[in-house]
C-alpha positions in Angstrom: 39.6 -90.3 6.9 39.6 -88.0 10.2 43.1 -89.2 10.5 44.2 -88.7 7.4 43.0 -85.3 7.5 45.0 -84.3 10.5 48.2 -86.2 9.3 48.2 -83.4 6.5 47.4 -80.8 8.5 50.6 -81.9 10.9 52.2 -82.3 8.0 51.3 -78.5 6.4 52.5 -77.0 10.1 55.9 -78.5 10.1 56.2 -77.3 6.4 55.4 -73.7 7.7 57.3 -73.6 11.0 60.4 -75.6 10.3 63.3 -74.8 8.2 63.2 -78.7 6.8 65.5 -78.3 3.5 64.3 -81.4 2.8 60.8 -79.8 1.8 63.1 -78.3 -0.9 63.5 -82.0 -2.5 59.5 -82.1 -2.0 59.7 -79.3 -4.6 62.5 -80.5 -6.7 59.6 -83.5 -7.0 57.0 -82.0 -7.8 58.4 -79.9 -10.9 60.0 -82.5 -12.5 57.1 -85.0 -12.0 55.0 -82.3 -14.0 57.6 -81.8 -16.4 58.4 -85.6 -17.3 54.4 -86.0 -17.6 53.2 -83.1 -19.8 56.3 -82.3 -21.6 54.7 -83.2 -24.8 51.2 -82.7 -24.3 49.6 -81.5 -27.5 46.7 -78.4 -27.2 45.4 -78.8 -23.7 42.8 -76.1 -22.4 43.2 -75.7 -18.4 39.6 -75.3 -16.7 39.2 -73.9 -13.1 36.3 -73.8 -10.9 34.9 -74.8 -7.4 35.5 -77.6 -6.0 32.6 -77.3 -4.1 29.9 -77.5 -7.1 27.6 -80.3 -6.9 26.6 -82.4 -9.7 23.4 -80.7 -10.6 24.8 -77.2 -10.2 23.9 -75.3 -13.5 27.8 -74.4 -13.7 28.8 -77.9 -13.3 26.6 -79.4 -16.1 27.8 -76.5 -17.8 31.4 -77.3 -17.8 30.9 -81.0 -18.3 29.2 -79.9 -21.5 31.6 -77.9 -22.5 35.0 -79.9 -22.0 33.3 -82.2 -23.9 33.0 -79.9 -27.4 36.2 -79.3 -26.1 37.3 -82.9 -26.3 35.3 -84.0 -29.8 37.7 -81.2 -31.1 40.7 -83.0 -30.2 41.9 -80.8 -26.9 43.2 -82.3 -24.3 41.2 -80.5 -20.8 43.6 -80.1 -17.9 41.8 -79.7 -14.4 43.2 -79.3 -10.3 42.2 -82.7 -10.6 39.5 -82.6 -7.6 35.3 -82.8 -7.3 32.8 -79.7 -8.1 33.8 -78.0 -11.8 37.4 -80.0 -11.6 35.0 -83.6 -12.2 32.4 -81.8 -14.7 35.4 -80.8 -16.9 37.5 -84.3 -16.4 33.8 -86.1 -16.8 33.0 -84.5 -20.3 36.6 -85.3 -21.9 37.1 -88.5 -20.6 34.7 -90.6 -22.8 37.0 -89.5 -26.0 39.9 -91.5 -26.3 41.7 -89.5 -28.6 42.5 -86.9 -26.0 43.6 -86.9 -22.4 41.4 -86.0 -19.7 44.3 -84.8 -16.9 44.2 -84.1 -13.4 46.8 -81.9 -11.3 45.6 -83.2 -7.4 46.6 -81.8 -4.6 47.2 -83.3 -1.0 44.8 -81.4 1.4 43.0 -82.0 5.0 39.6 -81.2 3.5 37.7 -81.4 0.3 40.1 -82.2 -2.7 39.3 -85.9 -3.6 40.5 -87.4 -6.8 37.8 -87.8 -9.3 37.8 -90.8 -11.4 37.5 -89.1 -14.9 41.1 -88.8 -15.5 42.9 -91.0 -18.0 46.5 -88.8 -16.2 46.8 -88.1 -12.9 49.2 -86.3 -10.7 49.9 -85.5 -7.3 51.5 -82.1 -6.1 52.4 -81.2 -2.4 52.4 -77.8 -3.4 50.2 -75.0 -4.7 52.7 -73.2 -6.2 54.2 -75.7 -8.3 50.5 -77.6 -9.1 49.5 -73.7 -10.4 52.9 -73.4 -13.0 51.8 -76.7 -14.5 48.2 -76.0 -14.9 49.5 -73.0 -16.8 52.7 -74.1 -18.4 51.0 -76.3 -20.9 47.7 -75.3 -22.2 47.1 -73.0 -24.9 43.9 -70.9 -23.0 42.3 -70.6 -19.4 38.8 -70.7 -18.8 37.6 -70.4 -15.2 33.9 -71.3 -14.0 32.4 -70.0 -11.0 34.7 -71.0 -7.3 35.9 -69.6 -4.4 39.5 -68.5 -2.7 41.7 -71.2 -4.8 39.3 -70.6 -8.2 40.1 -66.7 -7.6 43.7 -67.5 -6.9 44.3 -69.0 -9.8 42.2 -66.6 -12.1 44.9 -63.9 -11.1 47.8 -65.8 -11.4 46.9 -66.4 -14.7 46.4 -62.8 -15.5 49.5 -61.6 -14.0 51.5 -64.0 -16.0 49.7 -63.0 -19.1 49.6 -59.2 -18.5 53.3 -59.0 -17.5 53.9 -60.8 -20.7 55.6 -64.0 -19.1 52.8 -65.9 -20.9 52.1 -64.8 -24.6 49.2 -65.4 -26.7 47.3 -67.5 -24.3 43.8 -66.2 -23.2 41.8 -66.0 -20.6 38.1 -66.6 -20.4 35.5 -65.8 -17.8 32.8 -68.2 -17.7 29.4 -66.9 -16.1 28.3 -63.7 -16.2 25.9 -63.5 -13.3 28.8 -64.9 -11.1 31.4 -62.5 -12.2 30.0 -59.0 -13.2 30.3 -57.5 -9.9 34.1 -58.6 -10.5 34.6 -57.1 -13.6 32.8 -54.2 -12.6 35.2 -53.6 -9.6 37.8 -54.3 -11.9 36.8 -51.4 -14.3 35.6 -48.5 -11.5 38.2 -49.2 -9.6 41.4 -50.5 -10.6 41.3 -49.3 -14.2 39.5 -45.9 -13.4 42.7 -45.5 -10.7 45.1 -46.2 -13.4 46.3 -49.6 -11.3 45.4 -51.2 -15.1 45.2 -50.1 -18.7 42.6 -50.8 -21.2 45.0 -53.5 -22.6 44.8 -55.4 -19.3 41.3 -55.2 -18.8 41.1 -56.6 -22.4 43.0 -60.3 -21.5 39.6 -60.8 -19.7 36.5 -62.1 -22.1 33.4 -62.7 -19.9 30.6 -64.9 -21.6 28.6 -67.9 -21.0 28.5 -68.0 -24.9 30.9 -71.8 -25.5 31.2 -71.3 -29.3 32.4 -67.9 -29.0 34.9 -69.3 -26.6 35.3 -72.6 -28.7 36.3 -69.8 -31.3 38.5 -67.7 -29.3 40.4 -70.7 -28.5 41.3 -71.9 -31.9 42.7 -68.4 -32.4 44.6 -68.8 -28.9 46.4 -72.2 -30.9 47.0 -70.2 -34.0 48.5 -66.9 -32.6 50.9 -69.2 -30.4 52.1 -71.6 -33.2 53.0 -67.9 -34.8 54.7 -66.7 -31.7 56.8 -70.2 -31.5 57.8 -69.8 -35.6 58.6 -66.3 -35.1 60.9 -66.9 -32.3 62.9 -69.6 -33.6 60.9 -72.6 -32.0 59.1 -73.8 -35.0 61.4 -77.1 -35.1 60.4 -77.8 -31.6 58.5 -80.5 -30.7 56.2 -78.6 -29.1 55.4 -76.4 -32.0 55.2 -79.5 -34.1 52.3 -81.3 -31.7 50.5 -77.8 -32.1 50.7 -77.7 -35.9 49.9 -81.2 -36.7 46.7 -80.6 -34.7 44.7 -79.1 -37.6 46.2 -82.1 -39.7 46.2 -84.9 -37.6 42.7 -84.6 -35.5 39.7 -86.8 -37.0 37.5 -84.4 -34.7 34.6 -85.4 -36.3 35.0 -89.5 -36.0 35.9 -89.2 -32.3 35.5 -92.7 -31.0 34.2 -93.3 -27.0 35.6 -94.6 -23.8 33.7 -96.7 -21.6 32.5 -94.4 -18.4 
């Protein structure tokens, strides 16, 4: 393992130092492997969180139960693919075998090991491109409790959906405790100093209530099928997978997969 870990890390350096165009192939890669995979994924909710949360972490139970009222509703959950809140959200969804349970891994010297509650699985060399496809495909965001890489993506998101490169997806803020002090620097501070408007502060919904999110989510699908009919993309296949949800999904005879 020790050696493994330093072969990435060599590997990271020579990425950073060197002017290796064949890194750009390496990226080439990984966009097109995402693209090829979920392409046609139907309503897919992305969850973040800590790779660092242990099994009987309140926030880890927390999100294993709720990908799976996620998953007996017929979403797919989309996760970075590692351990902590990446296995409880994996975990929850992958006993229903009507939905995928899919996980975006990264290569890393430390801490992101593969969990095994994934029925898709895919490797990225890069953040950048692992990030676009946890967002280019799912219909809503909800982020659990984590550190640096949780944060990181948490704004990404927001950017994209604030600057309006991402439209009627939404973002949701799961545990209060954890992220108050957050939103409350986000409201005296940035908004207060006109960095934000209202508007922007409003793409944000904090709450550890899951039916309310459940709820919010449902909307997410509807105002984006709209968006897709309105501009022209109804015919897509895309558009089609989304619509025949409501149609297609037995949500309430979901049958089991051995775990």
């Amino acid at each position: 393992m020790k050696r493994y870990k330093d072969d990435l890390a060599r590997k990271y350096v020579k990425d950073i130092k060197s002017a290796d165009v064949w890194s750009v192939f390496r990226m080439l890669t990984d966009f097109v492997k995402g693209f090829d995979e979920l392409g046609e994924l139907g309503p897919t909710v992305t969850i973040f969180g800590s790779a660092k949360a242990k099994r009987s972490h309140k926030y880890y139970k927390l999100a294993q139960k709720f990908s799976s009222m996620l998953a007996q509703r017929g979403f797919n959950i989309m996760t970075g693919g590692g351990p902590g809140i990446m296995e409880a959200a994996n975990r929850g969804a992958f006993k229903y075998k009507n939905i995928e349970s899919i996980g975006l891994n990264i290569d890393l010297p430390f801490e992101q090991i593969p969990n095994k509650y994934t029925t898709t699985e895919l490797r990225f060399d890069y953040f950048f491109s692992r990030k676009v496809m946890l967002v280019k495909y799912s219909i809503a965001y909800v982020i659990f409790p984590g550190g640096y890489g949780t944060l990181d993506e948490f704004f990404e998101a927001l950017t994209l959906v604030q600057t309006k490169k991402i439209t009627g997806v939404k973002i949701f803020l799961v545990g209060t405790s954890y992220y108050k002090p957050l939103m409350k620097f986000l409201e005296s501070k940035l908004y207060k100093d006109g960095m934000i408007t209202k508007e922007d502060l409003e793409i944000i919904t904090l709450t550890d209530d899951l039916e309310q999110i459940l709820k919010g989510i449902e909307e997410s699908l509807l105002n984006q099928i709209n968006i897709l009919k309105e501009s022209g993309l109804g015919d897509t296949k895309y558009c089609k997978s989304l619509s025949d949800f409501f149609v297609e999904k037995d949500i309430d005879k979901a049958e089991y997969r051995d775990v």
